[in-house]
TORMARMAR-78523 format. One line per 4 residues: number of its first residue (from 1); for each residue x, y, z of N, C-alpha, C. Coordinates in nm, 2 decimals. Example, Ala and Ser with C-alpha at 12.3 -4.5 7.8 and 13.67 -1.06 7.14 Angstrom:
2
1) 1.32 -0.57 0.78 1.23 -0.45 0.78 1.32 -0.33 0.78 ~ 1.28 -0.22 0.71 1.37 -0.11 0.71 1.29 0.00 0.79
This chain:
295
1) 0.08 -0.12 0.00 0.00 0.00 0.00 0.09 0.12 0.00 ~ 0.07 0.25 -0.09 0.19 0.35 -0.13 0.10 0.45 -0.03 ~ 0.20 0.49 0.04 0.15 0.60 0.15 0.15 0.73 0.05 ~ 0.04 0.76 0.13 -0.03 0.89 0.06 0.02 1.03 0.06
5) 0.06 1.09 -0.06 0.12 1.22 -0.06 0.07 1.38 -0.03 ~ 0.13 1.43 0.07 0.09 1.53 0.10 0.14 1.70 0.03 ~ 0.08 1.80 0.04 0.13 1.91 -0.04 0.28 1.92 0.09 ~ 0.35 2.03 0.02 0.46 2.08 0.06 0.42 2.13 0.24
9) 0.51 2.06 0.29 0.44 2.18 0.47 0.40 2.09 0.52 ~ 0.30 2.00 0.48 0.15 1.91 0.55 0.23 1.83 0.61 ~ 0.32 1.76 0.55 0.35 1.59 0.59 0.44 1.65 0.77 ~ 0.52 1.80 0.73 0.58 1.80 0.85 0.51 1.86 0.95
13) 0.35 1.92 0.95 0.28 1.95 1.07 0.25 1.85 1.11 ~ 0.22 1.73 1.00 0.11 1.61 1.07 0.20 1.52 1.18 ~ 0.35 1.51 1.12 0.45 1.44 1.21 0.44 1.52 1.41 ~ 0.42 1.68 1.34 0.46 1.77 1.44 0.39 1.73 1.59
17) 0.24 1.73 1.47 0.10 1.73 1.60 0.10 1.57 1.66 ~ 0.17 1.45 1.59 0.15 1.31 1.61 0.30 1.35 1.72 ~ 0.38 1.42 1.69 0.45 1.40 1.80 0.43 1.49 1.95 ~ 0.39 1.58 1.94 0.29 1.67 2.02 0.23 1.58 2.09
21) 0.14 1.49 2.07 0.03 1.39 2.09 0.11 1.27 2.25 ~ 0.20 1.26 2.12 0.28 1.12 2.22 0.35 1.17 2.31 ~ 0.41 1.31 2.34 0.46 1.40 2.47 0.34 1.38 2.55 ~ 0.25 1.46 2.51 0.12 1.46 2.62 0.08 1.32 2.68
25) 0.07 1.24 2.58 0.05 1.13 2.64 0.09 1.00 2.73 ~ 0.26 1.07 2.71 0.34 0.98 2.81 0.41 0.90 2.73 ~ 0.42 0.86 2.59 0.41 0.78 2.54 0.57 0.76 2.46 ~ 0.57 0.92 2.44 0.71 0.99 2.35 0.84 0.89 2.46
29) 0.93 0.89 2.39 1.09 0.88 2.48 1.13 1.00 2.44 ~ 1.18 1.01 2.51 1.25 1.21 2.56 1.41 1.17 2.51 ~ 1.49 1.24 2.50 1.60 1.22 2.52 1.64 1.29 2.63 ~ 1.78 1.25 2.71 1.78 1.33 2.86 1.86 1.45 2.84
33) 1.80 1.53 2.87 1.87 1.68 2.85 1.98 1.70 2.89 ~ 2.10 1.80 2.79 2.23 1.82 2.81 2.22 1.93 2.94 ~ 2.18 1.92 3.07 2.21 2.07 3.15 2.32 2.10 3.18 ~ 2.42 2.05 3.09 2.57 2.14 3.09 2.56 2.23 2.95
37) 2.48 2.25 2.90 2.52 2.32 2.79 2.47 2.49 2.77 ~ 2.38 2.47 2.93 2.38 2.63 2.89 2.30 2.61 3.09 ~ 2.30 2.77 3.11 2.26 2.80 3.29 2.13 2.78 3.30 ~ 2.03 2.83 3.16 1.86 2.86 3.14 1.81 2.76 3.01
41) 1.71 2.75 3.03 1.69 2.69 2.95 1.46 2.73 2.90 ~ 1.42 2.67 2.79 1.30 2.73 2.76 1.26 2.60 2.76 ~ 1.14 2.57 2.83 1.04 2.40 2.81 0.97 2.47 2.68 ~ 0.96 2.35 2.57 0.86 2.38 2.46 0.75 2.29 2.49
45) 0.66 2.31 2.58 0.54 2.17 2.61 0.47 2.09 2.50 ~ 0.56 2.15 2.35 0.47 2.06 2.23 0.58 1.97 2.20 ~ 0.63 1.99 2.21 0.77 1.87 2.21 0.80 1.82 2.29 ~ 0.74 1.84 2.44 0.81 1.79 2.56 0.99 1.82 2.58
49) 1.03 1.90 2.49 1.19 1.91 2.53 1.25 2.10 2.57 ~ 1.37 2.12 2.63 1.41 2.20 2.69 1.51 2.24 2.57 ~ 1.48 2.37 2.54 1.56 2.44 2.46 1.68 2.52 2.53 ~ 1.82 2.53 2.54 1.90 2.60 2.60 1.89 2.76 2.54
53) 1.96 2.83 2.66 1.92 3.01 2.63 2.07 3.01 2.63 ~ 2.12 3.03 2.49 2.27 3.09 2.47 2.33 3.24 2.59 ~ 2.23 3.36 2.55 2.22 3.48 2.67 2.10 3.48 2.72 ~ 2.08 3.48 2.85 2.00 3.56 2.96 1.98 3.70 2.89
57) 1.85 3.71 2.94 1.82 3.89 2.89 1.83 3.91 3.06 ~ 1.88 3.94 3.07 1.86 4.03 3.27 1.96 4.15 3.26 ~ 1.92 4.14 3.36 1.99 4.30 3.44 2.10 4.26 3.59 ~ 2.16 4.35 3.60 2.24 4.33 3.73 2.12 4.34 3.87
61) 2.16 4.30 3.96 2.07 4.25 4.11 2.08 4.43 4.15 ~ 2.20 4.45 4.11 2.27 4.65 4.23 2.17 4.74 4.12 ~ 2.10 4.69 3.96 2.04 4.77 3.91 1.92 4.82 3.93 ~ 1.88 4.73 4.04 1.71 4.72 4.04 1.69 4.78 4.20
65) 1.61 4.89 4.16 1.55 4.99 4.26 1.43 5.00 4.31 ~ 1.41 5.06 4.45 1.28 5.05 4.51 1.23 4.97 4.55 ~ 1.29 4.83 4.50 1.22 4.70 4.57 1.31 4.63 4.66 ~ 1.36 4.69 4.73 1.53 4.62 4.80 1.41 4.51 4.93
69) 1.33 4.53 4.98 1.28 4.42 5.04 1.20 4.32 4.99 ~ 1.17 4.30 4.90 1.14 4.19 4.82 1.20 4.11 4.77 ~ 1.32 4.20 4.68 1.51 4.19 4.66 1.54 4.05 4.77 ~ 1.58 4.10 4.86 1.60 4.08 4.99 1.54 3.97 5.03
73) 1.42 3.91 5.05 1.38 3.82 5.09 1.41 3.70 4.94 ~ 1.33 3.75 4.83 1.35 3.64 4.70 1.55 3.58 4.71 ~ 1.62 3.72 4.77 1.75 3.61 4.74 1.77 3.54 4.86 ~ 1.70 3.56 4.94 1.73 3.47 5.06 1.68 3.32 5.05
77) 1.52 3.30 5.00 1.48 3.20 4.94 1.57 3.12 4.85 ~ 1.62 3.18 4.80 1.67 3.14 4.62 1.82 3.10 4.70 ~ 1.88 3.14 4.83 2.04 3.11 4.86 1.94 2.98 4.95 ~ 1.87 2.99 5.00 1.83 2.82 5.10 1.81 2.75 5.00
81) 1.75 2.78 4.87 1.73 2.63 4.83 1.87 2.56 4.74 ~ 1.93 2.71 4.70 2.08 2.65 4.65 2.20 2.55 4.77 ~ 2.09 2.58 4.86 2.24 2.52 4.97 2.13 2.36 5.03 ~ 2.01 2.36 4.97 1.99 2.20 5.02 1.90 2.25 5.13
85) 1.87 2.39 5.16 1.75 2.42 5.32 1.64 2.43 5.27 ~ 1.53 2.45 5.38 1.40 2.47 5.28 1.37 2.58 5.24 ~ 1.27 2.60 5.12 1.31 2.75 5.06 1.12 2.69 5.01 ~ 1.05 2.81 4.97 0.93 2.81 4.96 0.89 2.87 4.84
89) 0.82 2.79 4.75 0.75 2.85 4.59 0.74 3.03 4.58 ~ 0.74 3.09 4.52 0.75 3.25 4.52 0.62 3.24 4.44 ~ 0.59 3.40 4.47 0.46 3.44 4.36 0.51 3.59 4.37 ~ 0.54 3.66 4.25 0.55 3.78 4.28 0.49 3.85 4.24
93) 0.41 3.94 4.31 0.22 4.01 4.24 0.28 4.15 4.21 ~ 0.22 4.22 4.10 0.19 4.33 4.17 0.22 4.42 4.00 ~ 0.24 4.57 4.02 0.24 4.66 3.95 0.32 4.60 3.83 ~ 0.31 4.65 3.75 0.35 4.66 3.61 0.51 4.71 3.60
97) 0.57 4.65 3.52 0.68 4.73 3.51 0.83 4.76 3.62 ~ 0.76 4.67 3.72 0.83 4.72 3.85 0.97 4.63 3.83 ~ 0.99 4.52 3.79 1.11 4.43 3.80 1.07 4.31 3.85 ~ 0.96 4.25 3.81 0.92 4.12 3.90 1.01 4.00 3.78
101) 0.97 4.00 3.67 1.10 3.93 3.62 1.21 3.95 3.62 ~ 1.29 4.05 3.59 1.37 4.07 3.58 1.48 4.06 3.72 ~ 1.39 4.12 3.85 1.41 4.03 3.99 1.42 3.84 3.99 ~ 1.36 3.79 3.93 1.42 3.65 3.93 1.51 3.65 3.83
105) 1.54 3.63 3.76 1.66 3.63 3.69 1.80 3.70 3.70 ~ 1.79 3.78 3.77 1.86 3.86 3.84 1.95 3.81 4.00 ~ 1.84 3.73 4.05 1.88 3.66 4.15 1.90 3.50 4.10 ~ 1.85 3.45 4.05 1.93 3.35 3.99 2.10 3.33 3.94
109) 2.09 3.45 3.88 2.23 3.48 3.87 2.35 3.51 3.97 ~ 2.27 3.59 4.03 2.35 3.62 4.16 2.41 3.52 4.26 ~ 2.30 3.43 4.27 2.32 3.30 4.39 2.42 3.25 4.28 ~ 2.41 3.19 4.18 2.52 3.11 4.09 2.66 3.19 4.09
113) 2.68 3.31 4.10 2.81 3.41 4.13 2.87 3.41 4.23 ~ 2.78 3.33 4.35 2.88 3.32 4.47 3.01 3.25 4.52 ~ 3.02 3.12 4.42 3.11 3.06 4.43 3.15 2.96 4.56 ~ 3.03 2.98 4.61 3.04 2.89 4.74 3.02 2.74 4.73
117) 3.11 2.67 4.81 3.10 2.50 4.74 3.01 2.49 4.82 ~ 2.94 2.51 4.95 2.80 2.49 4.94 2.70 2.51 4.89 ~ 2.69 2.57 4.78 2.61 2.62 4.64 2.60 2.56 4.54 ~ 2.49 2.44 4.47 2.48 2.41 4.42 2.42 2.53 4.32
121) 2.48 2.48 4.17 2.45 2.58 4.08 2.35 2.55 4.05 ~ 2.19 2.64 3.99 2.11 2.67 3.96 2.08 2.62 3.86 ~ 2.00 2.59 3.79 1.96 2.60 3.60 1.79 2.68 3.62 ~ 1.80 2.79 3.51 1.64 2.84 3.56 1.56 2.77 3.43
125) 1.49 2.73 3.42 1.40 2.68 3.37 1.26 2.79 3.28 ~ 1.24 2.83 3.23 1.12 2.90 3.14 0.97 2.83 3.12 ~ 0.89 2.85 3.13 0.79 2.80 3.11 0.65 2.86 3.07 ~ 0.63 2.86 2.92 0.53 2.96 2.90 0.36 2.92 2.96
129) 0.33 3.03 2.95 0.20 3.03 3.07 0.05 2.95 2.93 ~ 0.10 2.94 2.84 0.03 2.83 2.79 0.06 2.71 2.77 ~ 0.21 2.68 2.84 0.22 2.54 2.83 0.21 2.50 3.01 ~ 0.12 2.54 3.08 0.09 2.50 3.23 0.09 2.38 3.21
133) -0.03 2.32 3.11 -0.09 2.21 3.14 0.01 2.09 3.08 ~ 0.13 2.15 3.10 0.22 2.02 3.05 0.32 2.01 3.15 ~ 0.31 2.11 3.27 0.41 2.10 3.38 0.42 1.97 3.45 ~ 0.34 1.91 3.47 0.37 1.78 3.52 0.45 1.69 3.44
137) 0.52 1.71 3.33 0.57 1.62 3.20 0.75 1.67 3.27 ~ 0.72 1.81 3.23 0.86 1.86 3.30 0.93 1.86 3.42 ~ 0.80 1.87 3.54 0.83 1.84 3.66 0.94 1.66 3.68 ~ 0.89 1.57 3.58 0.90 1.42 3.59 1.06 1.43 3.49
141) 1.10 1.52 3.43 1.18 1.53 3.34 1.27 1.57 3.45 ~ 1.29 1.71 3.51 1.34 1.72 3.59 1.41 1.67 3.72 ~ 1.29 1.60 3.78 1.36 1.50 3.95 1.41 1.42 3.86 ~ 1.43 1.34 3.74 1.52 1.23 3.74 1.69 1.31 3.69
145) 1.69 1.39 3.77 1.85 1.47 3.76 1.91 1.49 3.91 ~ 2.03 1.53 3.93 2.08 1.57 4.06 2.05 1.73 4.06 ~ 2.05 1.79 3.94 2.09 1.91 3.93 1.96 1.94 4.01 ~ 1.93 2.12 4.05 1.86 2.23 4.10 1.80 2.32 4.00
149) 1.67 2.28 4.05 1.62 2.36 3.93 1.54 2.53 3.98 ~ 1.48 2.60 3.92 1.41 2.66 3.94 1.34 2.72 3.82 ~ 1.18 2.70 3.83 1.08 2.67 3.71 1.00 2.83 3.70 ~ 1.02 2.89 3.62 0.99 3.05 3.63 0.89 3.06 3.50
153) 0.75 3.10 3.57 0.62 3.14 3.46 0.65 3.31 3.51 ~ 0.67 3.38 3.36 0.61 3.50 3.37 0.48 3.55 3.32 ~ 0.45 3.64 3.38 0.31 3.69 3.38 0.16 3.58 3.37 ~ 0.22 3.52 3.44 0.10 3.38 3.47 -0.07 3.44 3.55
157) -0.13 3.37 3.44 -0.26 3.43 3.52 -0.38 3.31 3.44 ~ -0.49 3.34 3.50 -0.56 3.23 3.42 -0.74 3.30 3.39 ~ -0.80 3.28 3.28 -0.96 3.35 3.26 -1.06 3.25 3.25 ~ -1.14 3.33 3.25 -1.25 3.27 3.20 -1.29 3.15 3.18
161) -1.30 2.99 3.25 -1.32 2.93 3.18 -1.23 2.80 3.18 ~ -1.11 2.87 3.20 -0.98 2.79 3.20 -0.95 2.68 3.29 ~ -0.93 2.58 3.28 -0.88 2.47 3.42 -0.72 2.42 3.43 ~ -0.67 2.51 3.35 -0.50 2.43 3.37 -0.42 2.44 3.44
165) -0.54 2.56 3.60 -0.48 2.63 3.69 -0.48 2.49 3.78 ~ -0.55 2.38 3.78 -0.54 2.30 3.85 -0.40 2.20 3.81 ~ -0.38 2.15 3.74 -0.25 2.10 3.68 -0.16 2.20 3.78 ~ -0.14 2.32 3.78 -0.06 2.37 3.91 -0.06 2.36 4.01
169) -0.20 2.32 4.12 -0.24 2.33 4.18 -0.18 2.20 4.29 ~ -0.20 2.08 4.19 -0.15 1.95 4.23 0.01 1.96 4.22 ~ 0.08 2.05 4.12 0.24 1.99 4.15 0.26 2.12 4.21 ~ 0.25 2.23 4.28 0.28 2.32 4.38 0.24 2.27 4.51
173) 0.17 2.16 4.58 0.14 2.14 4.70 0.02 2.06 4.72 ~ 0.01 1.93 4.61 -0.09 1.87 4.62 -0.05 1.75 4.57 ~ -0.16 1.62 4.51 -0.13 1.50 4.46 -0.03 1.44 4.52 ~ -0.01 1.32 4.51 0.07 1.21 4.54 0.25 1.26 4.52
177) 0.28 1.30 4.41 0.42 1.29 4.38 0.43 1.48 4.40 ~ 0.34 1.56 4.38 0.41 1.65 4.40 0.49 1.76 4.39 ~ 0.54 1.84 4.43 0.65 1.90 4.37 0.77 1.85 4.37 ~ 0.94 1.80 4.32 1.02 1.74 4.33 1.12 1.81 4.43
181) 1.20 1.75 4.54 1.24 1.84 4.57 1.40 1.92 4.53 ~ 1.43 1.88 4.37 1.54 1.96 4.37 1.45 2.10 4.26 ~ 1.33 2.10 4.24 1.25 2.19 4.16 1.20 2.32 4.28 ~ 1.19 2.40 4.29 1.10 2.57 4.31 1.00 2.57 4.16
185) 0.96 2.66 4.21 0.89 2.76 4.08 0.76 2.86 4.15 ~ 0.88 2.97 4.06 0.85 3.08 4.07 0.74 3.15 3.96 ~ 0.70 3.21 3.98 0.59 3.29 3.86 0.53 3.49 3.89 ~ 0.55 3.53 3.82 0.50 3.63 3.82 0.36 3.69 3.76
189) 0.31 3.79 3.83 0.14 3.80 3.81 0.14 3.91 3.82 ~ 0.03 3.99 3.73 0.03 4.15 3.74 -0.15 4.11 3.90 ~ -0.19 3.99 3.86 -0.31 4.00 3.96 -0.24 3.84 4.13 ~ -0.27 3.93 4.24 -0.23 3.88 4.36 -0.30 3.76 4.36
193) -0.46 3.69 4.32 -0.50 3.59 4.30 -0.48 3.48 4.18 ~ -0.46 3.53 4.09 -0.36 3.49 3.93 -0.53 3.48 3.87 ~ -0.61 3.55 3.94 -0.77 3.54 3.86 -0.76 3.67 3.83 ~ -0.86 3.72 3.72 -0.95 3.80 3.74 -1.02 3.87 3.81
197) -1.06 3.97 3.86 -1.15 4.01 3.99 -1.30 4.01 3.91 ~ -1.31 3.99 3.79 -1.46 3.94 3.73 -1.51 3.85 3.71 ~ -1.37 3.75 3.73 -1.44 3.60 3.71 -1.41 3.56 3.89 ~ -1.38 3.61 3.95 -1.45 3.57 4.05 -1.54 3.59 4.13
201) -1.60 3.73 4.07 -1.70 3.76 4.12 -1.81 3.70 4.08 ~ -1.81 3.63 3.92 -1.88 3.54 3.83 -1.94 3.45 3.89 ~ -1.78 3.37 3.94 -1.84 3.25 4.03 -1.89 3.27 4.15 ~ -1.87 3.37 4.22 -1.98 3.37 4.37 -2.07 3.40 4.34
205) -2.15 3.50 4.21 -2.28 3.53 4.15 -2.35 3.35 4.11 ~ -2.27 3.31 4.07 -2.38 3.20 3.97 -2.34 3.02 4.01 ~ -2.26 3.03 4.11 -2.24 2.92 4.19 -2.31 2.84 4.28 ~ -2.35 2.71 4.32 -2.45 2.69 4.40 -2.44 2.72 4.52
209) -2.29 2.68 4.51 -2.20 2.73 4.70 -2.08 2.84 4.67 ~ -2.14 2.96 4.67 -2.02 3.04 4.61 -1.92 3.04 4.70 ~ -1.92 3.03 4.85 -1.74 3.00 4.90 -1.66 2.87 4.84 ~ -1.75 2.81 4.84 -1.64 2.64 4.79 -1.61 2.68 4.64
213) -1.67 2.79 4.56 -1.63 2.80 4.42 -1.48 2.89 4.42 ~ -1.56 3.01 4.56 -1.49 3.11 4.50 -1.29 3.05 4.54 ~ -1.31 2.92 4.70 -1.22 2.90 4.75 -1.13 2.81 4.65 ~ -1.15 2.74 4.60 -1.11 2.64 4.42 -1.00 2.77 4.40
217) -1.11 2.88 4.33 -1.00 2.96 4.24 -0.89 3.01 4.29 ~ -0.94 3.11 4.40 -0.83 3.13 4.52 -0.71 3.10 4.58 ~ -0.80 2.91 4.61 -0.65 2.89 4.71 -0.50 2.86 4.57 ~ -0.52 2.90 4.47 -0.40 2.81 4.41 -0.30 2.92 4.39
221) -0.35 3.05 4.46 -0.23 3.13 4.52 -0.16 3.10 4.68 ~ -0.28 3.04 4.74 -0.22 3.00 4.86 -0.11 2.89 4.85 ~ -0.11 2.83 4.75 0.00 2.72 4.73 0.16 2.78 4.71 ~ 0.15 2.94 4.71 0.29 3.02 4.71 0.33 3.01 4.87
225) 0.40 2.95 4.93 0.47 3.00 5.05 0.48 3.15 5.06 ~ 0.58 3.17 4.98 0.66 3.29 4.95 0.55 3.40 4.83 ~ 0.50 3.52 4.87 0.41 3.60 4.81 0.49 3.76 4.88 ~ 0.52 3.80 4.70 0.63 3.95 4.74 0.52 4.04 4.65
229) 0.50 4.15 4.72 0.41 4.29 4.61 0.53 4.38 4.56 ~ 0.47 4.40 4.45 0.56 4.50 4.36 0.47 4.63 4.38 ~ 0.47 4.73 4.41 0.39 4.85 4.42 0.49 4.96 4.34 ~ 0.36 5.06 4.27 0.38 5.19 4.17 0.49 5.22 4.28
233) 0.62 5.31 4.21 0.72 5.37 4.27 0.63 5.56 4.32 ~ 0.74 5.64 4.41 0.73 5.77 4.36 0.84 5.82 4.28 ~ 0.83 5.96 4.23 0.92 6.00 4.17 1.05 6.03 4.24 ~ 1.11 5.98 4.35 1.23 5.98 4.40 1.26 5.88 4.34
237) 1.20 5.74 4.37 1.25 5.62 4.38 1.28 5.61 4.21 ~ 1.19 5.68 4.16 1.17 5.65 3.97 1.32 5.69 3.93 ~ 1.35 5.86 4.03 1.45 5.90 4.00 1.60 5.85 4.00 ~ 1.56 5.75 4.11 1.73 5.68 4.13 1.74 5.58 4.09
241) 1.62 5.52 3.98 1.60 5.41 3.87 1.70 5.45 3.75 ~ 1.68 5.62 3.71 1.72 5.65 3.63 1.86 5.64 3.65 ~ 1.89 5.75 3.76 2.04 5.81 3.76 2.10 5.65 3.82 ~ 2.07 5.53 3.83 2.17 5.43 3.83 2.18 5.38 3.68
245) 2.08 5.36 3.59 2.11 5.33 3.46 2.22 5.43 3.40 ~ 2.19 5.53 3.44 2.28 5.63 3.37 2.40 5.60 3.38 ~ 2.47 5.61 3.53 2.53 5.53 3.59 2.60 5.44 3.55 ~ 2.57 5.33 3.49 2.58 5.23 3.48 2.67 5.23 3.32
249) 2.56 5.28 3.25 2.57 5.33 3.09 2.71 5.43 3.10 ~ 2.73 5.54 3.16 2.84 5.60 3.17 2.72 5.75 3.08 ~ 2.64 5.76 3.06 2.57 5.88 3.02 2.66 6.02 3.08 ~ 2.67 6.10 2.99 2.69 6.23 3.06 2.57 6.37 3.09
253) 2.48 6.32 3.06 2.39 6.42 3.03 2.39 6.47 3.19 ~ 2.36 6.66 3.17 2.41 6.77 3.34 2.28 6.70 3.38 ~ 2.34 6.68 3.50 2.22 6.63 3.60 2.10 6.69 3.62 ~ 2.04 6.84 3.60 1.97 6.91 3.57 1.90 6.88 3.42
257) 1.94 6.84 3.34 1.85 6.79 3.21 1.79 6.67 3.24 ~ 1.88 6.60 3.30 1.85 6.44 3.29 1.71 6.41 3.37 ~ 1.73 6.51 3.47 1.62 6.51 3.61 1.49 6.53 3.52 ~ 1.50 6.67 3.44 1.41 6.69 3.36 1.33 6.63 3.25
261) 1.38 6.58 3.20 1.39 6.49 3.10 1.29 6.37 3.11 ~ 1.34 6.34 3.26 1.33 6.20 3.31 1.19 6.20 3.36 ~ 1.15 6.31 3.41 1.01 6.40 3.48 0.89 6.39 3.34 ~ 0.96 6.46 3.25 0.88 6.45 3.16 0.86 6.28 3.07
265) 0.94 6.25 3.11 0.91 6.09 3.01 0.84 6.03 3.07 ~ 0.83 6.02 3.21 0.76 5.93 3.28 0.58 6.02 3.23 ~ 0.62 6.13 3.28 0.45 6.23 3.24 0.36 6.18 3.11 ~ 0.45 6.16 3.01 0.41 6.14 2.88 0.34 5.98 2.91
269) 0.38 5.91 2.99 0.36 5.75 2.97 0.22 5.72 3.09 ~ 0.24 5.84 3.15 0.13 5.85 3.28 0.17 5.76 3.36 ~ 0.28 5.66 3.42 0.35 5.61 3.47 0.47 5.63 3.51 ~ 0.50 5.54 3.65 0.67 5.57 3.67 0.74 5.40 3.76
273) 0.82 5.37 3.65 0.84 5.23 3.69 1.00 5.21 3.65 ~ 1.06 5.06 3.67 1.19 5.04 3.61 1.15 5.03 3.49 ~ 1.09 4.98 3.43 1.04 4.96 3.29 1.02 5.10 3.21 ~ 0.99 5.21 3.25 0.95 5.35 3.18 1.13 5.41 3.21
277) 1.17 5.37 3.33 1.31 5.40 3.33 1.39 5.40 3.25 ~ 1.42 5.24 3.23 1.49 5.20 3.12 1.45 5.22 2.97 ~ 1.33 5.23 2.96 1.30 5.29 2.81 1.36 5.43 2.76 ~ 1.31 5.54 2.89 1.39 5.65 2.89 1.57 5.66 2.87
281) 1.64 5.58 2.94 1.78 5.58 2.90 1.80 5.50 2.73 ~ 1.72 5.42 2.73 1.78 5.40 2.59 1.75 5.50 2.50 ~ 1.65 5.56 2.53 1.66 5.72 2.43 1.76 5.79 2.47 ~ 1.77 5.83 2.52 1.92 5.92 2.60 2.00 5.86 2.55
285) 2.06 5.72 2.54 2.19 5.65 2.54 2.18 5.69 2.33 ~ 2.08 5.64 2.29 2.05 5.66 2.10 2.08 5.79 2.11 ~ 2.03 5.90 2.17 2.06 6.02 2.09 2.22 6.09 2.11 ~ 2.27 6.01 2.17 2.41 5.99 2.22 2.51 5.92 2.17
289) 2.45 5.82 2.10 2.52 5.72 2.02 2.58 5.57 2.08 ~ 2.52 5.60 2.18 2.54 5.46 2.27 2.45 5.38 2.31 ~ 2.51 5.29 2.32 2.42 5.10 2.31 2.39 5.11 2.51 ~ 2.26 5.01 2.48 2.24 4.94 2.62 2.24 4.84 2.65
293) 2.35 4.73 2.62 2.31 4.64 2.60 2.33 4.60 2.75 ~ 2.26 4.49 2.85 2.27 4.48 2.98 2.31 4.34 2.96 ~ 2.42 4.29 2.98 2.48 4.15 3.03 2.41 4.11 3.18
């Protein structure tokens, strides 16, 4: 029987989604991941495999302003679990723009800089907020290693409708197996419940027992030990956002322009964050002829 010919493209989606299929299903053999080949790495949950990050996009730990106690506690967490003590899942909630990723990756790096032989080194892990429902595949990929992991969703949140918050729910602090214990995972959320405030009000409106509905959606922030807020800056704090980039960059602009400058960029954006910060110096640094590039 002559297998049947497909147009150009087809034959390699149908392979793609047949092998898609057999990840989800348990079914795939994995090959076991090189984690010497790079510090980070990106889960593709349609492949079941871990892509290495040649560069980190981050920033230095001494760059990040206004949030020194959150700073502060996340590296404390992040140094217990490198040393083998207990250290507790993170959720980091809050304003826009403030450094909540760039705070984990930032301390990731840091703890791996120390150089301490009680320090096991790190690998951070990626995990996009639509492949949740494949965390348990990765979680199972991961314990069968020595290495230390830590598993980072940015801007994780869940709507309308959605159930893949529960697939989290079980390997943060539930089911039989668990979370593994050389794994964390961390995630960042612009909302402190990772809901909606309309779809929860949805469910206490049209529920038969709206506490047992509303408590479902809820507790699967309670499964964060560790819960840090990012709150809007003032313009002091915005201000010494800037003058450390500048800093940093070697910018000359008179301190009196830059102040100004910096007043009005933020005004224009109706915001004042690390994120409006750093947008602001890369203009400054272009109309100067210099790069930003952050190692």
């Amino acid at each position: 029987m002559t297998k049947p010919e497909f147009p150009d493209g087809i034959a390699e989606t149908l392979n793609d989604i047949a092998a898609s299929l057999a990840v989800l299903s348990g079914r795939a053999e994995r090959a076991a991941p090189d984690f010497d080949a790079a510090e980070a790495f990106v889960w593709e949950g349609a492949t079941g495999s871990l892509k290495p990050v040649a560069r980190v996009n981050r920033v230095n730990l001494s760059l990040l302003k206004g949030i020194d106690a959150v700073s502060d506690q996340l590296l404390q967490n992040t140094e217990q679990f490198a040393r083998g003590m207990g250290a507790n899942n993170a959720l980091l909630w809050g304003a826009r723009g403030m450094g909540k990723s760039s705070l984990v990756k930032a301390v990731h790096a840091h703890v791996n800089a120390l150089g301490d032989r009680d320090i096991s080194a790190l690998k951070l892990i990626e995990i996009h907020r639509e492949d949740i429902e494949t965390l348990p595949a990765l979680m199972k990929t991961l314990a069968a290693t020595k290495s230390r992991f830590i598993v980072f969703c940015d801007d994780l949140s869940f709507d309308q409708g959605e159930a893949t918050y529960k697939s989290l729910k079980t390997i943060l602090d539930g089911g039989l197996e668990g979370r593994p214990a050389n794994v964390l995972f961390y995630a960042t959320s612009n909302r402190r419940h990772l809901m909606p405030r309309d779809m929860i009000d949805n469910e206490r409106a049209t529920a038969i027992n709206p506490g047992e509905a509303i408590e479902e959606k809820v507790s699967l922030s309670d499964r964060f030990g560790l819960w840090l807020g990012f709150h809007n800056c003032d313009q002091d704090t915005y201000l010494a956002m800037v003058h450390g980039y500048a800093e940093h960059f070697g910018l000359t602009l008179p301190e009196e322009e830059l102040r100004a400058r910096a007043i009005e960029w933020a005004a224009t954006r109706g915001a004042r964050s690390g994120r409006v910060a750093i947008q602001f110096i890369r203009q400054i640094a272009g109309e100067n002829g210099q790069a930003t590039e952050i190692a």
